[in-house]
N, C-alpha and C positions, 0 to 999 in steps of 0.2 A: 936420205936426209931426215926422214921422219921418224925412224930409229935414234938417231942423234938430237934429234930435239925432243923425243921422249924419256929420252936418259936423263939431260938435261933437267928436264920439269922433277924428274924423281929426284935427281940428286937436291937441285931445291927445295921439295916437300919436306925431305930429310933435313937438312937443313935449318930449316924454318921452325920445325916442329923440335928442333933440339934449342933453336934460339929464343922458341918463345914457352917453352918448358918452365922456364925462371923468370919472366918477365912478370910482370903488374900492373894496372892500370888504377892506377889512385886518385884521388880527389881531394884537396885540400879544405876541409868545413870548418873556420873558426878557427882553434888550436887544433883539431884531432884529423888523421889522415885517413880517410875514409875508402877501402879497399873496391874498386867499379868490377873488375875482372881480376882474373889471373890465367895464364898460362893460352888454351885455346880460347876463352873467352871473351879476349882480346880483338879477334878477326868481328864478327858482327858489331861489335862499338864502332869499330873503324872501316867500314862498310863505306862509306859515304869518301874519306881519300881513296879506297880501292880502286872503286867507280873513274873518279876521277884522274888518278893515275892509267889507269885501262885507258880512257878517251884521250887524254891528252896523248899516250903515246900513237893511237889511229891518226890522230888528226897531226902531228911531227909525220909520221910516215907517208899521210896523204900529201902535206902540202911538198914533199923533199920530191915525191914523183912528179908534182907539179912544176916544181923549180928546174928540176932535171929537163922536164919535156921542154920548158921555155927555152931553156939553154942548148937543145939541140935544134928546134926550131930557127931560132937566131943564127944558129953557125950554119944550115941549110939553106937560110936565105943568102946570107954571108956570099956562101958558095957558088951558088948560083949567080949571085948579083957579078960575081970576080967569073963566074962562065961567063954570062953574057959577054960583057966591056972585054974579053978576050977574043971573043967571036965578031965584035966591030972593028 
């Protein structure tokens, strides 16, 4: 698995790095468009949505094992509750 998710990450590096080859980060002052970045210098401007894409998707993956555990929990009780009233 961990061969395939490092394939994965390369092939996205690549990727990325041909997507943001052309890209720009500009600024609009007055009339004149003022150039922030270009190409990789893009990634640390935008440091601060990384961050926060990284967390939000931890905190999606924590709470879905959370949601899962409720819902197996629930259908255990479930079972049991339909054992018991079986056994009276």
């Amino acid at each position: 698995m961990c061969p395939i998710i490092l394939g994965l990450m390369v092939l996205l590096l690549y990727y990325s790095g041909v997507q943001l080859e052309f890209l720009s980060l500009s600024e609009q002052v007055g009339d004149s468009l003022v150039t922030v970045a270009q190409g990789w210098e893009i990634l640390p401007a935008l440091w601060p949505l990384a961050l926060f894409l990284f967390l939000f998707g931890v905190i999606t993956v924590l709470l879905t094992f959370r949601v899962r555990s409720m819902f197996k929990e629930i259908r255990e009780k479930k079972a049991e509750d339909i054992k018991s009233q079986n056994q009276e």
